[in-house]
C-alpha positions in Angstrom: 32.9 21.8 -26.3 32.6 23.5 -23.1 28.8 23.7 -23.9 28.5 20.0 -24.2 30.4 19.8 -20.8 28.4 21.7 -19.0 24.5 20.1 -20.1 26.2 16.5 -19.6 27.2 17.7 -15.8 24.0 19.1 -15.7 22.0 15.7 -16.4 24.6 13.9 -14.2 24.2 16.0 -11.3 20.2 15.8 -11.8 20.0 12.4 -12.2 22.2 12.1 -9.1 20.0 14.7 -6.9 16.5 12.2 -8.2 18.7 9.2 -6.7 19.4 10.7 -3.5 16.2 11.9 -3.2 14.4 8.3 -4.3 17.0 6.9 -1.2 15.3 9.5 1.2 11.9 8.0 -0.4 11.5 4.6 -0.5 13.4 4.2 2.6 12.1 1.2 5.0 11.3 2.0 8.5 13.8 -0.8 10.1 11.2 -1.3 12.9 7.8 -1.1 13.2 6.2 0.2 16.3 3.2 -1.4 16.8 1.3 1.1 18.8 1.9 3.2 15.7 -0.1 1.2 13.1 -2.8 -0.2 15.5 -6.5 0.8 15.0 -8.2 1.6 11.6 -6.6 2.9 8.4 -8.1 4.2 5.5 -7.1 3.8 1.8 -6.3 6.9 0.0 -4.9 5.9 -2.9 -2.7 3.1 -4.1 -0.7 1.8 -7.2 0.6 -1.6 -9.0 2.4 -2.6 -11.5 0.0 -5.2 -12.8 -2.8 -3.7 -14.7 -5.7 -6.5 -13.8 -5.2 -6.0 -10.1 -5.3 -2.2 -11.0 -8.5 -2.7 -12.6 -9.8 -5.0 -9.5 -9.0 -2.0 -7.0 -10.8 0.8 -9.1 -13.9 -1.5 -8.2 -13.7 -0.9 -4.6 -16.0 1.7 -3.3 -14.4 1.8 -0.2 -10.8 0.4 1.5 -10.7 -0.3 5.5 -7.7 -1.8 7.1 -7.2 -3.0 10.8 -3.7 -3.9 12.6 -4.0 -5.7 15.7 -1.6 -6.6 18.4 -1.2 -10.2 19.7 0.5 -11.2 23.2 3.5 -11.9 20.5 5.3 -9.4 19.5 6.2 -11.5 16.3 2.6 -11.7 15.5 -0.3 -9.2 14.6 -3.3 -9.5 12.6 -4.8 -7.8 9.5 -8.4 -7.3 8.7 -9.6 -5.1 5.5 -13.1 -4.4 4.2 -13.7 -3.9 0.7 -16.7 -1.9 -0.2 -18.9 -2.1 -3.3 -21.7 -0.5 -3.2 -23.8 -1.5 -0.3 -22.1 -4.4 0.4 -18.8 -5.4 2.7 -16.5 -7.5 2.3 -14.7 -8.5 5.2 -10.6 -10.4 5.0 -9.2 -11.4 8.3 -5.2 -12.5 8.0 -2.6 -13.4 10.4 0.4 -11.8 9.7 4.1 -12.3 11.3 6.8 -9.3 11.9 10.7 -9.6 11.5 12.1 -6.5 11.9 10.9 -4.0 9.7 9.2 -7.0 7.4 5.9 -8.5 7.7 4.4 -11.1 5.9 0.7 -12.7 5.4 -0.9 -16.3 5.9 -2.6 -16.8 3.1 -2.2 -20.5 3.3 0.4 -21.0 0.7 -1.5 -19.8 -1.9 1.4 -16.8 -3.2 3.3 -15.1 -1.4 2.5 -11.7 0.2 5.5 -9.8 2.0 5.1 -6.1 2.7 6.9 -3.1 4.7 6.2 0.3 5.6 8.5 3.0 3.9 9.1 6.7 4.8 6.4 9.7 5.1 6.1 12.7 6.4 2.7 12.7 7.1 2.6 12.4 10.5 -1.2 10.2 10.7 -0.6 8.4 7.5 1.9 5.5 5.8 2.8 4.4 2.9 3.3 0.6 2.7 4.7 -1.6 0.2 3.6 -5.2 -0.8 5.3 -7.5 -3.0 3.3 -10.2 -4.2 4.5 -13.7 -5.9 2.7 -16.1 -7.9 3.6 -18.8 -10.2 2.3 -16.6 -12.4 4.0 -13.0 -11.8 5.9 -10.7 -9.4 3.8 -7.4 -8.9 5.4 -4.6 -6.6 2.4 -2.5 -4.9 2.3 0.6 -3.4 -0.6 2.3 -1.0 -0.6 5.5 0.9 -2.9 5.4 4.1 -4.2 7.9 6.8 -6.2 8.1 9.7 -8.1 10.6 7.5 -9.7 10.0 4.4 -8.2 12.4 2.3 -4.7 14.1 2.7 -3.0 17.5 1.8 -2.0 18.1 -2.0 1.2 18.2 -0.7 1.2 14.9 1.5 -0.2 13.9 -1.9 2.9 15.2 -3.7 4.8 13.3 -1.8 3.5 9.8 -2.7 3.6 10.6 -6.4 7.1 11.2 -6.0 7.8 7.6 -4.3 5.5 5.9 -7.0 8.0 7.9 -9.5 11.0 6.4 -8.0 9.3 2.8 -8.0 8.5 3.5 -12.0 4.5 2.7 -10.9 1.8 4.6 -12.7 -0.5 7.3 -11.2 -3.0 5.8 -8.6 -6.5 5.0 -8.0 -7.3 7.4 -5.7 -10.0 6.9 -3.2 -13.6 8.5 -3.1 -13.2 10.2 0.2 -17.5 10.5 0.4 -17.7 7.5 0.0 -18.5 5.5 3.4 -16.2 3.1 4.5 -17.4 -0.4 6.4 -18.0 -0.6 9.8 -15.5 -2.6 12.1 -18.0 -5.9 12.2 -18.5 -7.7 9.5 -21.5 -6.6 8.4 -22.4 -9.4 5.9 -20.7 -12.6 4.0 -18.0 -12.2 2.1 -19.2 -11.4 -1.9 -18.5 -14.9 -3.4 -18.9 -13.0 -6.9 -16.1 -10.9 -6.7 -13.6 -13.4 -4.6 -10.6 -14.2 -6.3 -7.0 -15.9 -5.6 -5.3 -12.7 -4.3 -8.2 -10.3 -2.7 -5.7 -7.8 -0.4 -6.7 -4.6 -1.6 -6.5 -4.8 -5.1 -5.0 -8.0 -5.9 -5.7 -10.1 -8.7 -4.5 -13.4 -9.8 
């Protein structure tokens, strides 16, 4: 009896050490600083729980994003470049900030809300999207840096969050491959345009 005892306090205490530690790891960062985020970001790797948008990202060569600050502090804009192959595409979108919540124009198409959440890799952040459709609710997940690719530990550390949001293991980013320059540097690639092209989106 005291056996059983002891292996159910076991599995209570482990499960409560993974909740507590899951609090720590998907913590939102109540306010963004927007000197912080400004400038270019790289894709590393990224997650969602909708397998077609999965699919979509593992297409992209390459991942650039771009926060800019407006004269309103409510205000920024977001630009990302997807890469395949030679080619760039290039996805400019207003986005507004409340508190530690920001949220894209996409012009009532679905809904895209997102927020950064804790890391303690000092030049990189994880941010999470959640994107609604009248078709589905997908939660996303998508560790950047200033760097294209990050310790094994820094690493670690977003497997661990992707654990606690129950998301499968990422597409990781080809760190040799090159990522697209700040202009656009051609048309957007009609082909592979779809309802929901952030990052790896798909309808």
């Amino acid at each position: 009896m005291f056996v059983v005892f002891a292996i159910a306090f076991l599995c209570s205490m482990s499960v409560s050490h993974s909740a507590l530690v899951c609090e720590k790891m998907v913590h939102p960062l109540a306010h963004l600083d927007p000197h912080h985020f400004e400038g270019r970001w790289a894709l590393v790797a990224g997650s969602l729980n909708h397998i077609a948008s999965m699919d979509a990202l593992r297409l992209r060569d390459s991942i650039t994003m771009y926060f800019s600050n407006s004269s309103e502090a409510s205000i920024a804009s977001y630009t990302q470049f997807n890469r395949f192959g030679d080619q760039c595409q290039h996805l400019p979108y207003n986005i507004s900030v409340e508190g530690g919540t920001f949220t894209f124009d996409v012009g009532n198409r679905f809904e895209l809300t997102g927020r950064f959440i804790y890391t303690s890799c000092p030049d990189c952040a994880v941010m999470q999207w959640i994107v609604k459709t009248k078709r589905r609710v997908s939660v996303d997940l998508y560790l950047l840096s200033r760097r294209r690719q990050v310790e094994q530990s820094e690493m670690e550390e977003f497997m661990a969050q992707l654990k606690c949001y129950q998301l499968p293991t990422p597409v990781v980013m080809d760190p040799t491959k090159e990522l697209c320059a700040e202009q656009p540097e051609s048309q957007p690639i009609a082909a592979v345009q779809t309802e929901e092209e952030t990052v790896g989106q798909k309808a």
